[in-house]
Steps between C-alpha positions, in 0.01 A plus 500: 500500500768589759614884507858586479708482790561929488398774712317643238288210501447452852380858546268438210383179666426688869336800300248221286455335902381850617325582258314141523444568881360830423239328279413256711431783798280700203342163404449441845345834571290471200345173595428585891310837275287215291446237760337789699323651198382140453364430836301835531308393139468203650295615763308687222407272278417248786211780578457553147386181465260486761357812364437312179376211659226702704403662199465166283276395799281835510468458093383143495239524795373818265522283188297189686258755606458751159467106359159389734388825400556634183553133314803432299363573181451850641814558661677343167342765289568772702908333545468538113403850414789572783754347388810716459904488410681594828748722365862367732795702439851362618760700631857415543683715819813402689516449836796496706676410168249229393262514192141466612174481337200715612176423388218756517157561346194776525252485783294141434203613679229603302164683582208298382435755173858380376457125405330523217116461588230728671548523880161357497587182419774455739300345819669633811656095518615538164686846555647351837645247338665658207649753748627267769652297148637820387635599858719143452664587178671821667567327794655214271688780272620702808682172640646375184749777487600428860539130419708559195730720684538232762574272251755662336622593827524125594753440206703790543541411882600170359743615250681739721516175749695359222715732433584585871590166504721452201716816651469349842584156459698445170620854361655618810644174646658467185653862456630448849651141451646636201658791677627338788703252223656790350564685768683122641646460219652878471649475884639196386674633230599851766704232673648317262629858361623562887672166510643557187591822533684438818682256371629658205604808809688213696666351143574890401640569887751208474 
């Protein structure tokens, strides 16, 4: 809807235009912040994952072997008397203005008199390879938090992109436009008063 042709309303119309250009700079600010927030994680989780991939590779060569030489029936006994609940807590924090989910739990690692049967029936194999399993749920709890965060990070990068973009390329083209009419149409009208008012002189002058 077209604003009134007034001075009032074209100072209202250049005050809503700075105001949008002062957004977008914030906006702008705020997303060069994210993008480099973003790309560090990056880098972390990258590594994160290879940490979790090396230990998935140490655990399964100490499964295959705690399997040729304890047996599965042995080593599914033992898995049963230590079986446990993990107890995961889940934090929410904000960072740089963005809600984020941290995920944390206790130490995983256990010593062999804390899964539930005699150290003497945990064959060094056996013990190996619940430790090098256990070692892979931290790892695999300690870069969840970091991938959430990048997640979330990912859509607030992309809704600030948005936004930067609705000020940059529709709000504030259209404040402008809008002023530059009224502020047409109101020197339009200044000289039409002039002529006017110099005629009526000459008509008065006569």
């Amino acid at each position: 809807m077209p604003e009134a042709t007034t001075r009032m309303a074209l100072l209202a119309l250049r005050a809503r235009l700075g105001l949008a250009r002062q957004g977008a700079r914030l906006l702008r600010g705020k997303r060069e912040v994210l993008a480099a927030e973003m790309f560090k994680l990056l880098r972390e989780a990258v590594a994160g994952r290879d940490r979790l991939d090396a230990s998935l590779r140490e655990a399964q060569r100490a499964l295959v072997l705690a399997r040729a030489l304890e047996g599965d029936a042995a080593l599914a006994s033992l898995g049963d008397g230590a079986a446990r609940e993990i107890p995961v807590s889940v934090e929410e924090r904000r960072v740089w203005g963005v809600p984020v989910h941290r995920v944390s739990a206790p130490r995983l690692r256990r010593a062999a008199d804390a899964r539930g049967a005699p150290p003497a029936r945990w064959g060094l194999a056996a013990a190996e390879a619940a430790t090098r399993h256990e070692e892979v749920l931290e790892v695999l709890l300690e870069i969840a938090s970091r991938e959430l965060y990048l997640e979330r990070l990912g859509e607030e990068l992309q809704q600030t992109t948005r936004r930067v973009n609705a000020l940059e390329q529709l709000v504030a083209p259209r404040l402008a436009a809008e002023a530059r009419r009224v502020s047409l149409a109101l020197e339009e009208r200044a000289r039409e008063e002039a002529v006017r008012l110099k005629r009526f002189k000459g008509r008065a002058g006569a």
